[in-house]
C-alpha atoms as an extended CHARMM CRD file, in Angstrom:
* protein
*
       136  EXT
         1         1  UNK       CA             24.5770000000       -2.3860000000        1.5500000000  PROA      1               0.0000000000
         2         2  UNK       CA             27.3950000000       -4.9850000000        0.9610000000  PROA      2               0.0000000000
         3         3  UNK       CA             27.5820000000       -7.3990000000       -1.6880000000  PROA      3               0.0000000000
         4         4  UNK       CA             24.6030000000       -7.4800000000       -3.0850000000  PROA      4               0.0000000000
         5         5  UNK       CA             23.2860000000       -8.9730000000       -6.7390000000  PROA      5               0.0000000000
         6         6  UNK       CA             20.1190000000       -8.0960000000       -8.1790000000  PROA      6               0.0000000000
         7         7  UNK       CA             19.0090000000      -10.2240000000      -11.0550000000  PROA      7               0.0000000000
         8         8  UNK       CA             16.1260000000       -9.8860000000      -12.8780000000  PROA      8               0.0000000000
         9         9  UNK       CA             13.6680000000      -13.1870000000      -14.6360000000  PROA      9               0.0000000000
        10        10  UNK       CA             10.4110000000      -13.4410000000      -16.2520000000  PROA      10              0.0000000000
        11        11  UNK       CA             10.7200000000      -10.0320000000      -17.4370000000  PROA      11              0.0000000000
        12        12  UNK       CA              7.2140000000       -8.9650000000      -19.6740000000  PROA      12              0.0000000000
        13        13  UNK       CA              6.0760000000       -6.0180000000      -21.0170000000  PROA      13              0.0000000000
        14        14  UNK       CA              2.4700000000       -5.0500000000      -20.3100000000  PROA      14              0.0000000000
        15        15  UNK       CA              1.4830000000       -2.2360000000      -22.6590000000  PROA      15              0.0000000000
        16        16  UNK       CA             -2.8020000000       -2.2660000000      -21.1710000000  PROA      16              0.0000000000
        17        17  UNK       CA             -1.3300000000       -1.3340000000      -17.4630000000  PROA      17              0.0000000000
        18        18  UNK       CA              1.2910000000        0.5650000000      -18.6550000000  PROA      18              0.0000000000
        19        19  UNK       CA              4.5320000000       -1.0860000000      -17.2410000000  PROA      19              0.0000000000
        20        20  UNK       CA              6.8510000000       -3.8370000000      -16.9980000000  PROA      20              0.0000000000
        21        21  UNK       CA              6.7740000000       -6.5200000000      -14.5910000000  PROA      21              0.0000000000
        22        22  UNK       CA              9.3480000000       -9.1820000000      -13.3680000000  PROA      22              0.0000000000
        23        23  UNK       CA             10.2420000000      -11.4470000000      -10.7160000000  PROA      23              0.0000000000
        24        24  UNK       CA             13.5550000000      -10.0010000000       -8.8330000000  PROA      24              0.0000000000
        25        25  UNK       CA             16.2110000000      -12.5710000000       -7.2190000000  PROA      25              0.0000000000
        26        26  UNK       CA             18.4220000000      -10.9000000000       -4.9260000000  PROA      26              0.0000000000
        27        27  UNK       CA             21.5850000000      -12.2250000000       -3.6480000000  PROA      27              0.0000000000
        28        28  UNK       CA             22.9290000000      -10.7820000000       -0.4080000000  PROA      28              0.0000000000
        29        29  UNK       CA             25.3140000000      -13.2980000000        1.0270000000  PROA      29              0.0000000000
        30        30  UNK       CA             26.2810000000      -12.9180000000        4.7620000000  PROA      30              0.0000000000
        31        31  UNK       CA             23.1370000000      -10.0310000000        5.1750000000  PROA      31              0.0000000000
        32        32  UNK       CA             19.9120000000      -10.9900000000        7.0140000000  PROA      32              0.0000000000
        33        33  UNK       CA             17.8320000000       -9.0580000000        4.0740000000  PROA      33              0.0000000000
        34        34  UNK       CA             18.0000000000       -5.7230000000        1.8320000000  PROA      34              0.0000000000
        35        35  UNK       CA             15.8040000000       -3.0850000000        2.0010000000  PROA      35              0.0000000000
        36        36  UNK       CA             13.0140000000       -2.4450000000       -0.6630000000  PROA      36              0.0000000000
        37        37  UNK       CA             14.6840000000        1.1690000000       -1.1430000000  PROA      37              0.0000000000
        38        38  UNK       CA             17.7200000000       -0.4100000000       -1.9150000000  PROA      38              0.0000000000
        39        39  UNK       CA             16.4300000000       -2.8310000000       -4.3020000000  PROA      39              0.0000000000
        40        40  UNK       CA             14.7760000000        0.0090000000       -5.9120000000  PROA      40              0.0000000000
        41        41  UNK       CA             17.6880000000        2.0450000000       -6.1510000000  PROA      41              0.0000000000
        42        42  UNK       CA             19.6950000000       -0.8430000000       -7.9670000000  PROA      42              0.0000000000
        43        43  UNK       CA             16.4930000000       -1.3360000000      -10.3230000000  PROA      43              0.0000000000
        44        44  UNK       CA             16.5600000000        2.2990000000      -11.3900000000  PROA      44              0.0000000000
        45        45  UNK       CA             20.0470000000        2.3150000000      -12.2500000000  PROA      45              0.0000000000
        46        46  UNK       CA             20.0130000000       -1.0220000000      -13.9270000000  PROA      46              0.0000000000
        47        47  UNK       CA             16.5280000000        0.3430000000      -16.1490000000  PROA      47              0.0000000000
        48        48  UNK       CA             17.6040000000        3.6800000000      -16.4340000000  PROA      48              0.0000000000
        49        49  UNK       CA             14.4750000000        4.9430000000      -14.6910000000  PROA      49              0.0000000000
        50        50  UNK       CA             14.4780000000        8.7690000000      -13.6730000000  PROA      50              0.0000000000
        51        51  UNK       CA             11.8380000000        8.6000000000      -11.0720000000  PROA      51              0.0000000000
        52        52  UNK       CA             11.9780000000        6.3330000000       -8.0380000000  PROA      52              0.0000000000
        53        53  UNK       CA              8.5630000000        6.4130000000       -7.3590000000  PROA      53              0.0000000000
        54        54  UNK       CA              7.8390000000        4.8290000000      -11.0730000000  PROA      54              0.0000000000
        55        55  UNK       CA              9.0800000000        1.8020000000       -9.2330000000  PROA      55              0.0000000000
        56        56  UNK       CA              6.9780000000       -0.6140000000       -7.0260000000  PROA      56              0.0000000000
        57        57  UNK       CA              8.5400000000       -3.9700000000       -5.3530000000  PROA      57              0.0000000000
        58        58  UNK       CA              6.5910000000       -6.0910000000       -3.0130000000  PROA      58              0.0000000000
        59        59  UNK       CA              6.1160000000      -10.0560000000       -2.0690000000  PROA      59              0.0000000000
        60        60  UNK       CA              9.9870000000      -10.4590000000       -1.1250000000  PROA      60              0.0000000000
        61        61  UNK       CA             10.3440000000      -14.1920000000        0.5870000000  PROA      61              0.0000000000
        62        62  UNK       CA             14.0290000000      -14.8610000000        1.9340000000  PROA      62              0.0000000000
        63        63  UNK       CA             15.1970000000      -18.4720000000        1.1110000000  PROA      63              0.0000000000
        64        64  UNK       CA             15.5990000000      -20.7570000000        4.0420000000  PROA      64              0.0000000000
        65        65  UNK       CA             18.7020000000      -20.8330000000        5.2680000000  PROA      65              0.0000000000
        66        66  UNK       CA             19.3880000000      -17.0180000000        3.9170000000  PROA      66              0.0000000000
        67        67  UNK       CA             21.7600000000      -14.8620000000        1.6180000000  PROA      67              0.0000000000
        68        68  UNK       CA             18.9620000000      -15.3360000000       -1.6870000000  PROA      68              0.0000000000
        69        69  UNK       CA             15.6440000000      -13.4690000000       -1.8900000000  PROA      69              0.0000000000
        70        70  UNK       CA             12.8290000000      -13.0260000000       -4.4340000000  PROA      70              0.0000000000
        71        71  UNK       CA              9.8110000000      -11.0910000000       -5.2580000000  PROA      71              0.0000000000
        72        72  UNK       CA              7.9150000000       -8.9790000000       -7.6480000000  PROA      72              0.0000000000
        73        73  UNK       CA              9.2200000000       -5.7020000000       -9.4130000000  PROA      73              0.0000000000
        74        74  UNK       CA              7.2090000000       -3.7270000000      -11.4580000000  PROA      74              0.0000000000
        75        75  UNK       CA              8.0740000000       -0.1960000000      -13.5340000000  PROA      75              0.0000000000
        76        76  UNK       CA              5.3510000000        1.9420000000      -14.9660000000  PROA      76              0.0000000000
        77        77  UNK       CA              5.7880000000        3.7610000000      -17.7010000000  PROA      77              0.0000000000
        78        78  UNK       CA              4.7850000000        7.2170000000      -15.8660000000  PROA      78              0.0000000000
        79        79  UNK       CA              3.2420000000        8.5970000000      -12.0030000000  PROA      79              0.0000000000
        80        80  UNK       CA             -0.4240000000        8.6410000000      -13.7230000000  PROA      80              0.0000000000
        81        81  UNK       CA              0.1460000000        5.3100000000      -14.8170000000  PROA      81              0.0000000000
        82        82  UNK       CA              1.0390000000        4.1060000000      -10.9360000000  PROA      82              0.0000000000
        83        83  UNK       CA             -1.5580000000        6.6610000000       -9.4680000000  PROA      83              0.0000000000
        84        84  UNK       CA             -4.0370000000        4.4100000000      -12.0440000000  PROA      84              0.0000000000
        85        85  UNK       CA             -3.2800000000        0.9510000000      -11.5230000000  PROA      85              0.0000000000
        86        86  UNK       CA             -1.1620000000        0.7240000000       -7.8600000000  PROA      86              0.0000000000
        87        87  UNK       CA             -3.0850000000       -0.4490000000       -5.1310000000  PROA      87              0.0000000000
        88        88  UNK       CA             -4.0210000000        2.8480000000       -3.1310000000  PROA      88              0.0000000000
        89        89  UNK       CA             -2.0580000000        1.5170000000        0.1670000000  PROA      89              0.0000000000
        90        90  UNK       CA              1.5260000000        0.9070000000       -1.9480000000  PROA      90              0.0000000000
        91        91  UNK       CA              0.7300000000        4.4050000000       -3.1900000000  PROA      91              0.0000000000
        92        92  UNK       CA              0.7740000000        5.6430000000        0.3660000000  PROA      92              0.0000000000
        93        93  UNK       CA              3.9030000000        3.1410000000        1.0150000000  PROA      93              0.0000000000
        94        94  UNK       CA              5.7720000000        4.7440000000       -1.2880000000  PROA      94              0.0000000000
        95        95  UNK       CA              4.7870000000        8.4700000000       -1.1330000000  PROA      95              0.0000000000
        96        96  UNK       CA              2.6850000000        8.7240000000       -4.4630000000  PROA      96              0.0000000000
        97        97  UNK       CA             -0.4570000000        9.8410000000       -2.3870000000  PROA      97              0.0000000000
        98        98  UNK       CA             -0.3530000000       11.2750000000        1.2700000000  PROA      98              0.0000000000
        99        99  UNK       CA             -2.2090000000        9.3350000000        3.6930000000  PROA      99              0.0000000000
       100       100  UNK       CA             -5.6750000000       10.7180000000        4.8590000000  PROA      100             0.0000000000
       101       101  UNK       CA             -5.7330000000       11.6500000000        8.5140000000  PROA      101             0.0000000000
       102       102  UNK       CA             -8.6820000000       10.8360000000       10.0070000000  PROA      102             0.0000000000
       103       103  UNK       CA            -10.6650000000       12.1740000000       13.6100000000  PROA      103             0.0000000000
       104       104  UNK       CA             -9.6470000000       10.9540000000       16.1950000000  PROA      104             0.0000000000
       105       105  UNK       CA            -12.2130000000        9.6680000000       18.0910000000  PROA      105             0.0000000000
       106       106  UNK       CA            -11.0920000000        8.7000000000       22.1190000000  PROA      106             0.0000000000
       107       107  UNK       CA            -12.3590000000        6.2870000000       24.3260000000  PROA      107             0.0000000000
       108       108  UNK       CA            -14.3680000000        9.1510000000       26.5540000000  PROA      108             0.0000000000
       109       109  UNK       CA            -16.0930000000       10.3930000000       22.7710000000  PROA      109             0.0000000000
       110       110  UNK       CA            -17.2520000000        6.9000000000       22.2510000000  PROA      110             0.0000000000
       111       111  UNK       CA            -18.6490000000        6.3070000000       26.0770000000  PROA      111             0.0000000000
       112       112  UNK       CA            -20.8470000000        9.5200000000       25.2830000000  PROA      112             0.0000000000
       113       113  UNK       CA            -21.5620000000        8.7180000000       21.9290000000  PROA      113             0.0000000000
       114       114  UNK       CA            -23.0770000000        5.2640000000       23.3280000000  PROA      114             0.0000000000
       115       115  UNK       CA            -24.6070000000        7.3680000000       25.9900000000  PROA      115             0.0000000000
       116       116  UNK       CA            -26.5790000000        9.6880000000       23.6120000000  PROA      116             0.0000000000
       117       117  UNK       CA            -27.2080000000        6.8200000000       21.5500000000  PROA      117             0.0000000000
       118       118  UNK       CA            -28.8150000000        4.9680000000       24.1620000000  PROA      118             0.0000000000
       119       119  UNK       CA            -31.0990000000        8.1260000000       25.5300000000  PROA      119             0.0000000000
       120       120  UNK       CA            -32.8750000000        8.6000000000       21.8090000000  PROA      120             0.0000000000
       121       121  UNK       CA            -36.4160000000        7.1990000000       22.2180000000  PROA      121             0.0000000000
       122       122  UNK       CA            -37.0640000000        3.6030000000       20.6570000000  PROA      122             0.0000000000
       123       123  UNK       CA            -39.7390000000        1.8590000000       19.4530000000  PROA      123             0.0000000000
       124       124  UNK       CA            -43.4160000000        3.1640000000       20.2680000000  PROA      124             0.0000000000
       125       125  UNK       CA            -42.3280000000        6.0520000000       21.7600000000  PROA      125             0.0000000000
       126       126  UNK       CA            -40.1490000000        7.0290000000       18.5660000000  PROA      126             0.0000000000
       127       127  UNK       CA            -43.4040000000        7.0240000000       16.4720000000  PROA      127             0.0000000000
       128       128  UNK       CA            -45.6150000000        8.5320000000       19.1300000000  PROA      128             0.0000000000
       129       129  UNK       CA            -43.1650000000       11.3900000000       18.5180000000  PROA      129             0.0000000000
       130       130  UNK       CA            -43.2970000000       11.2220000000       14.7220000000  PROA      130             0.0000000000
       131       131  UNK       CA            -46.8760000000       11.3920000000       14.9710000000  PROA      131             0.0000000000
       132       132  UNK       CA            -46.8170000000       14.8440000000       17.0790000000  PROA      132             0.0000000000
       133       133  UNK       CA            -44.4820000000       16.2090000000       14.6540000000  PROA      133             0.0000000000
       134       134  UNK       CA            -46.9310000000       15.5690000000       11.5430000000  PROA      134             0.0000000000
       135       135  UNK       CA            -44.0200000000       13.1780000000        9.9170000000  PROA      135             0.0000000000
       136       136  UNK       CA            -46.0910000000       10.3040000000       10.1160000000  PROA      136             0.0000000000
């Protein structure tokens, strides 16, 4: 990690979300950048917060020229509070919620999906077969 200084400005309390928010300037002379876990490491030490995952950083910018970063910190008050108001995909980021796995659907699925799609009867023969079947 190095030398590195984490500073905290604009610090507010926001009792309706449930948290505190701040803007976070990070020093880190002679390193490209610092990592988000690392900033939230220092945070939780500084705050005295027990729980990691109580703490959300995002919207770091590095300063031209390097060595000086800044961005937003925020520190709910509990997990049902971030689970509440965090936006669902920093929730995955971080490991709050576990990421939905989805079907995967291949390249050969969707060629006979099309397929199928394009055998179904259309147009006047579609409602020639409605009418047979008494739906229309």
């Amino acid at each position: 990690m190095g030398l590195v200084t984490v500073r905290t400005r604009k610090f507010k309390n926001n009792p309706l979300l449930g948290r505190k928010q701040f803007v976070i300037d990070v020093v880190h002379p002679g390193a490209a950048n610092v990592s988000k876990k690392d900033i939230t490491d220092k945070i939780a030490t500084m705050y005295k917060v027990k729980d990691s995952k109580q703490i959300s950083v995002f919207g770091f910018h590095t300063a031209f020229g390097g060595g000086r970063s800044s961005g937003m910190g925020l520190i709910y008050d509990s997990l049902d509070k971030v689970k509440q108001f965090e936006p669902k995909f920093r929730c995955k980021r971080h490991g709050v919620e576990k990421p939905q796995k989805r079907k995967r659907i291949g390249r050969r699925n969707l060629k006979k999906m099309k397929l199928n799609l394009l055998k179904a009867p259309r147009g006047k023969k579609k409602t020639e077969i409605k009418k047979t079947a008494g739906a229309l």
